[in-house]
C-alpha positions as CSV (number, residue, x, y, z in Angstrom):
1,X,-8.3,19.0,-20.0
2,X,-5.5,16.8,-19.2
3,X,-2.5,18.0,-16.7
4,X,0.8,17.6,-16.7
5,X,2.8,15.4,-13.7
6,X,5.6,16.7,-12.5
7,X,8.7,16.3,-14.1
8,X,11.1,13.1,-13.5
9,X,15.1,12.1,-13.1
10,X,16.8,9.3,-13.7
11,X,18.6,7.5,-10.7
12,X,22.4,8.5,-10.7
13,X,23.8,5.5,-13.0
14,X,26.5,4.1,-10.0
15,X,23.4,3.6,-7.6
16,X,21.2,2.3,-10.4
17,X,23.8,0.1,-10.9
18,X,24.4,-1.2,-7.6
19,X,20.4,-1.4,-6.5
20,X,19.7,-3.6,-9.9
21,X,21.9,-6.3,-8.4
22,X,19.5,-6.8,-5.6
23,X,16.4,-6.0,-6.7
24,X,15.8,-8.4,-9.7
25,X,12.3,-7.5,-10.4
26,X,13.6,-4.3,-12.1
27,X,15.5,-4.9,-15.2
28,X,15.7,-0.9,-16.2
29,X,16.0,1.0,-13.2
30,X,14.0,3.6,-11.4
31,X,13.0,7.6,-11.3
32,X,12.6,10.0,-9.0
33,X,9.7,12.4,-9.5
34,X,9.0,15.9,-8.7
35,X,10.5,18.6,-6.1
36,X,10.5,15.6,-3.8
37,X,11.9,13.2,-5.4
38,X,9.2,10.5,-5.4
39,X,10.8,6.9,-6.0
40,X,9.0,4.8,-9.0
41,X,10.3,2.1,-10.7
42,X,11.2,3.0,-14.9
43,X,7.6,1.8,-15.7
44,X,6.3,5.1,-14.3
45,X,7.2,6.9,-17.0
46,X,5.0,5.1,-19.3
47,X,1.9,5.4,-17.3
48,X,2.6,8.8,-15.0
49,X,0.4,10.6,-17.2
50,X,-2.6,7.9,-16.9
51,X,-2.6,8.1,-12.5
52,X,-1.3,11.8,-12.9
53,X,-4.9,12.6,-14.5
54,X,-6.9,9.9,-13.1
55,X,-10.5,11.3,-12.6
56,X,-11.8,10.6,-8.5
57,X,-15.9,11.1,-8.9
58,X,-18.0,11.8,-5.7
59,X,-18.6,8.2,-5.4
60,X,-15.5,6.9,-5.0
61,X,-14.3,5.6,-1.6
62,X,-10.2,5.6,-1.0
63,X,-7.9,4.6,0.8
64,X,-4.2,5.9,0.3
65,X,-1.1,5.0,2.4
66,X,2.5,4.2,1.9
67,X,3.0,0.4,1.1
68,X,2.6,-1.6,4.0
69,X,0.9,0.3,6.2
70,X,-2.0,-1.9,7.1
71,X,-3.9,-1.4,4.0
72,X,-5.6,-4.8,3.2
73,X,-7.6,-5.4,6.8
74,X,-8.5,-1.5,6.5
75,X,-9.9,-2.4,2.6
76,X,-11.9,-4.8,3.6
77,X,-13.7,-3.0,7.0
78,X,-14.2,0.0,4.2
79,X,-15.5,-2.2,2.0
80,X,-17.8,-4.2,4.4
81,X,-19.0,-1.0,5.8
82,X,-20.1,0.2,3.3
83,X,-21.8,-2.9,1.7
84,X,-24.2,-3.7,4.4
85,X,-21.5,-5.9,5.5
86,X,-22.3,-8.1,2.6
87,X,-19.7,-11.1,4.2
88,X,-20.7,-13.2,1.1
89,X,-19.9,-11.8,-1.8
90,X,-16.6,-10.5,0.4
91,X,-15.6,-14.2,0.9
92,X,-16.3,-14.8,-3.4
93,X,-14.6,-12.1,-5.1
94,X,-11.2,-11.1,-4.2
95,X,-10.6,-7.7,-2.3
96,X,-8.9,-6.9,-5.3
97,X,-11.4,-7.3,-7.3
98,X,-13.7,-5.2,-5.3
99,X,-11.0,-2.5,-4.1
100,X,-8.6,-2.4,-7.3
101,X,-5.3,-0.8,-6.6
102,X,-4.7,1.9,-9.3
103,X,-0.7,1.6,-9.7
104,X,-0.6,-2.2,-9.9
105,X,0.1,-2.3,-13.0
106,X,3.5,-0.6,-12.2
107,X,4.7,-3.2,-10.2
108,X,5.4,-5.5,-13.1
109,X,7.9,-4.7,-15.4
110,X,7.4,-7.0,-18.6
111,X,10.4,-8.6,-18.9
112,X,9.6,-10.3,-15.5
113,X,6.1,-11.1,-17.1
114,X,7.0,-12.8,-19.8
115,X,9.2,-14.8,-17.8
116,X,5.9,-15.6,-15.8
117,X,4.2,-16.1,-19.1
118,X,6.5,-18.4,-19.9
119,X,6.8,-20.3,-16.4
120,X,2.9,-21.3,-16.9
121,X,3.2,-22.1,-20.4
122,X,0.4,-25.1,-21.1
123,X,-1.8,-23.1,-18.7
124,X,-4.0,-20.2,-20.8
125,X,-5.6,-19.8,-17.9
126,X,-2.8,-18.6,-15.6
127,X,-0.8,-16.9,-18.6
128,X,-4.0,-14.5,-18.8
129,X,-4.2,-13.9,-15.6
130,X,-0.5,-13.0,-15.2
131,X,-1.0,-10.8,-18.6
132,X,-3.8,-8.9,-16.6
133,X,-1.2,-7.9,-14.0
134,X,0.2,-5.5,-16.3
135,X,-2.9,-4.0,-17.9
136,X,-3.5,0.2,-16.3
137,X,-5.9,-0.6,-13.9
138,X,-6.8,3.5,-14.0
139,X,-8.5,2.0,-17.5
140,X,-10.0,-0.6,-15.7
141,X,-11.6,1.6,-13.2
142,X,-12.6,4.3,-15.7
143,X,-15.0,1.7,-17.5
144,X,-16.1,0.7,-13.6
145,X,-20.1,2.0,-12.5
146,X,-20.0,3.7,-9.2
147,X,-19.1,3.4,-6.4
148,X,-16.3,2.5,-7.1
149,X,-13.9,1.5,-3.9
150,X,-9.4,2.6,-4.9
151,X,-6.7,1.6,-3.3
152,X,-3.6,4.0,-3.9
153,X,0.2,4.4,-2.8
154,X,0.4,7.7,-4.4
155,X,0.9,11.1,-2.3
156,X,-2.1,13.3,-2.1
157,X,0.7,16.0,-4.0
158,X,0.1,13.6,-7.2
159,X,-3.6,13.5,-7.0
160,X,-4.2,17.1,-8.2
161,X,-7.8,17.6,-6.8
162,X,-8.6,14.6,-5.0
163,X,-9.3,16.3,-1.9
164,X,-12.4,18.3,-3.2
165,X,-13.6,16.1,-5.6
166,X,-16.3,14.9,-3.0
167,X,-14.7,11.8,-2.4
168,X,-14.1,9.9,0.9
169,X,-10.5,9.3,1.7
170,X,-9.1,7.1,4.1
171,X,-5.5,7.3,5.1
172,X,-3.2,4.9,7.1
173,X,-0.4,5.5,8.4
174,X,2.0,3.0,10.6
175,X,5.3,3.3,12.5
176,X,8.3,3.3,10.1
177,X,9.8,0.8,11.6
178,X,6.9,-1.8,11.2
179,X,6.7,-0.5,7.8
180,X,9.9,-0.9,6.8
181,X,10.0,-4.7,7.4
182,X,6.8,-5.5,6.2
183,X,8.1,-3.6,2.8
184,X,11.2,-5.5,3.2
185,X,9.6,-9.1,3.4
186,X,7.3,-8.2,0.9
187,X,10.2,-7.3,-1.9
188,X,11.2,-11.0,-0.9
189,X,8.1,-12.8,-1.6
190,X,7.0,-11.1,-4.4
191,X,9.4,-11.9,-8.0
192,X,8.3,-8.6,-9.7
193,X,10.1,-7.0,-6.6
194,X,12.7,-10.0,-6.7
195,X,15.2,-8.4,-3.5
196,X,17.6,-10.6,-2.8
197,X,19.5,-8.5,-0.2
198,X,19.5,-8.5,4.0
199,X,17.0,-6.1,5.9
200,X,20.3,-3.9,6.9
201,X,20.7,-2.7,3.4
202,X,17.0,-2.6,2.7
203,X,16.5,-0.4,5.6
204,X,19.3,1.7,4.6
205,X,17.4,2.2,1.5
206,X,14.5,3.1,3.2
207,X,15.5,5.7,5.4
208,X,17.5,6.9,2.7
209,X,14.0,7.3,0.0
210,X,15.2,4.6,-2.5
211,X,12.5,1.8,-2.0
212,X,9.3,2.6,-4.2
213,X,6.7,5.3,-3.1
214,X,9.3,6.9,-1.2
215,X,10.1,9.5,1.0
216,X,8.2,8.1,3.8
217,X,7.9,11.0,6.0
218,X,6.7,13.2,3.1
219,X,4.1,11.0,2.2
220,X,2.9,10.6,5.5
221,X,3.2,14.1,6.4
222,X,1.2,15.6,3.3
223,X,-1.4,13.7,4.7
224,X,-1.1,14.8,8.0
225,X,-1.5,18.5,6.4
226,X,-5.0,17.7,5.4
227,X,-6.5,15.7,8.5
228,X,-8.8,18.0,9.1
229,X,-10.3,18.1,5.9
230,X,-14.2,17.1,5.8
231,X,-13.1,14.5,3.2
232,X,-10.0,12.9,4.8
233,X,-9.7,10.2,7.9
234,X,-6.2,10.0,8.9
235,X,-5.8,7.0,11.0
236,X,-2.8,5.0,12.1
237,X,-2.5,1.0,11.9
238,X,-1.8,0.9,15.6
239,X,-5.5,2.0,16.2
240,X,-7.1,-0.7,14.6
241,X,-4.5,-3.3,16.6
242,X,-5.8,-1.3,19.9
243,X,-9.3,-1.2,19.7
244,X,-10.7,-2.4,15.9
245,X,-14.0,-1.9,17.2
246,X,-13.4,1.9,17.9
247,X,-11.6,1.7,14.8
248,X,-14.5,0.6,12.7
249,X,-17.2,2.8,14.9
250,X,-14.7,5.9,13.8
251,X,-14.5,4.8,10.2
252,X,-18.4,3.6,9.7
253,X,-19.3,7.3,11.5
254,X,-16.8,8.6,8.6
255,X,-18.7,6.7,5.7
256,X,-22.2,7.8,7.0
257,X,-23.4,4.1,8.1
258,X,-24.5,3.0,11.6
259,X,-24.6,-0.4,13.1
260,X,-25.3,-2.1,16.1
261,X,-23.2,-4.0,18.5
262,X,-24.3,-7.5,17.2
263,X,-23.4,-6.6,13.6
264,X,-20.0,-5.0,14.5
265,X,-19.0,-8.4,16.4
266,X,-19.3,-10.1,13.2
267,X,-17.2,-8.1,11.5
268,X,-14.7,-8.0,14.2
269,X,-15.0,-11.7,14.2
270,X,-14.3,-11.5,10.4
271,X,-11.3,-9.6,10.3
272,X,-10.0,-11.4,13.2
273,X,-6.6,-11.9,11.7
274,X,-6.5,-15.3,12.4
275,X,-9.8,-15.6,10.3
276,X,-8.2,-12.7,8.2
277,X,-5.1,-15.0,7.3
278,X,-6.7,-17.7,6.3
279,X,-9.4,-15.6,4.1
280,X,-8.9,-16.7,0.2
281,X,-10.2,-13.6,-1.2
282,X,-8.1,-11.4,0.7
283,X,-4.5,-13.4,0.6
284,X,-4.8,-13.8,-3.5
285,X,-4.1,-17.2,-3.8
286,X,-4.2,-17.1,-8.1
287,X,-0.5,-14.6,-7.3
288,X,0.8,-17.6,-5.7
289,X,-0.7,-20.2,-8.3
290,X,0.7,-18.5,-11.2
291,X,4.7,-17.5,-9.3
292,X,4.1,-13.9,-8.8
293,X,4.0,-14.6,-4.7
294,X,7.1,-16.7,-3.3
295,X,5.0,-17.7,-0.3
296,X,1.2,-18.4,-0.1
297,X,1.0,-16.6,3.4
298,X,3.0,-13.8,3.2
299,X,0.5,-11.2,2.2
300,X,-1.7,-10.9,5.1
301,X,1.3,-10.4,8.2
302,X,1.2,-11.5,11.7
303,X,-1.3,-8.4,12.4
304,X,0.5,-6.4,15.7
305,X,2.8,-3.8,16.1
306,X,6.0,-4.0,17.4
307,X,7.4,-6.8,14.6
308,X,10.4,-4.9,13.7
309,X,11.9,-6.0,16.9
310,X,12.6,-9.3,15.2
311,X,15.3,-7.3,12.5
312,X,16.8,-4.4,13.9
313,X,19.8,-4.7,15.9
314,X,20.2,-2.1,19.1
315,X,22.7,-0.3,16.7
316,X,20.4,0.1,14.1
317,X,17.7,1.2,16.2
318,X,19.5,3.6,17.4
319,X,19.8,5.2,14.3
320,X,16.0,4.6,13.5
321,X,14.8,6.3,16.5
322,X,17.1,9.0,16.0
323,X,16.0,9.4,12.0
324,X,12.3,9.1,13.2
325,X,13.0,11.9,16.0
326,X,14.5,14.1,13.3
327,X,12.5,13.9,10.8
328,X,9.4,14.9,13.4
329,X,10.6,17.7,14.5
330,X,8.8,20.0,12.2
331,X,5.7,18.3,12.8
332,X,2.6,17.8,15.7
333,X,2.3,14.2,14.2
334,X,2.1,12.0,16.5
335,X,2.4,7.7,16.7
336,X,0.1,6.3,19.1
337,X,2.7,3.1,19.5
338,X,1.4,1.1,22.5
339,X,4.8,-0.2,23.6
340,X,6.3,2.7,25.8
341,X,10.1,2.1,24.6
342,X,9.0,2.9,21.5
343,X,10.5,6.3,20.4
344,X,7.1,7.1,18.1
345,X,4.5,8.1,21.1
């Protein structure tokens, strides 16, 4: 039997308003969802019911983080990890195709693709492919064999019973900061974002739990709530930029599999992120081809910590580290940021 999602609002009309003038991927506007406000683009409210009651089996292996949060290089040690670190068929078939991300298909709202159906005209080739972009990918994984292998920006709080369903979840967390301008670039690279703004307003909407899959810190922090839970990992980005090989010994230990030292340079050497940028199936090369990505390179980032440096001014982080310090003061969560000026220890 089928459940309900929580209830929605629309966005006050004024700050609709305002935000559609720099974020030209949304034509219509966006909701916020639930006691807590969770911050979807309009296109939510035609498919909340379809992730609301999404079915997790035993099987399944997740991983679930706020956008931007080091998800791709964590997809594909999962993945290899778990399939005998089969580097073959990982270089063939896009991580996409072999870890779907269940809300895709939220991303694109269809004005913006049939201006993208449009832009390839003469190519029925790259006009299906951009048509597949909008098809519920929860459909696509229903009809999927197991295991099946989900990537998800959703809160655990809109997953009613993922937690004992048997399923393995991994969850990744980063520092806001790092977050916040990797989402920020990201809106600028990507047309079905389409922000045309600077990072100083983006950030203000950021802190302020108006970009998508927002509130950060309640999204985080829901997780936090359950690390201890037999079916959870909680990690944090900055791990796997400290030590990746601890980092995949934790998460192979987590999945049940044990290699040795000769296979685990291999796959360090594979998601070297040097190797790791210039990977095909992981920097989806057919988003570029067809106009959905601005920039063939953006996808996969520089791979450290610290890169927010590069966008916040000393006055505005000032106000991050004092935002970050507030909004952890009813928590034990803790950063493990290398760099020691770093207000997130």
């Amino acid at each position: 039997m089928s459940s309900q999602p929580p209830n929605y609002t629309l966005l006050d009309a004024d700050k609709t308003k305002e935000m559609l003038t720099l974020f030209n991927g949304e034509r219509t506007g966006w909701v916020q969802a639930g006691e807590k406000k969770w911050f979807f683009p309009y296109k939510y409210t035609e498919e909340r019911e379809g992730f609301y009651n999404f079915k997790p089996r035993p099987s399944d292996t997740w991983i679930i983080s706020h956008p931007r949060s080091g998800t791709t290089v964590t997809q594909e040690l999962i993945w290899l990890l778990s399939n005998n670190l089969d580097f073959e068929t990982a270089r063939k078939k896009t991580y996409m195709q072999r870890f779907p991300y269940l809300e895709s298909s939220m991303d694109y709202h269809s004005a913006v693709m049939d201006e993208l159906v449009k832009k390839n005209e003469g190519n029925l080739e790259k006009q299906e492919f951009c048509k597949s972009l909008a098809r519920p990918v929860y459909e696509t994984l229903e009809a999927l064999p197991s295991p099946r292998f989900i990537q998800s920006h959703m809160p655990l709080s809109l997953k009613p019973g993922i937690l004992d369903s048997g399923c393995k979840i991994i969850y990744m967390a980063r520092n806001p900061k790092d977050v916040a301008v990797s989402w920020y670039i990201m809106h600028k690279s990507v047309v079905s974002l389409g922000y045309v703004g600077d990072f100083p307003t983006f950030w203000n909407y950021f802190k302020n739990d108006l970009t998508v899959f927002s509130p950060y810190w309640e999204h985080v922090k829901e997780a936090w709530a359950q690390r201890n839970h037999p079916n959870l990992l909680f990690m944090f980005y900055e791990e796997l930029r400290a030590d990746l090989l601890s980092a995949a010994k934790k998460v192979a230990n987590f999945l049940g599999k044990n290699y040795n030292e000769n296979q685990l340079s291999k796959l360090l050497d594979h998601l070297n992120i040097d190797n790791f940028r210039k990977n095909p199936a992981v920097n989806l090369y057919s988003w570029y081809n067809c106009g959905v990505y601005l920039n063939s390179e953006f996808f996969i980032g520089k791979g450290k910590t610290g890169n927010w440096k590069e966008f916040f001014s000393a006055e505005m982080e000032k106000e991050a580290d004092e935002w970050i310090t507030k909004n952890l003061e009813d928590t034990d969560l803790v950063f493990p940021i290398i760099n020691t000026k770093d207000v997130c220890h």
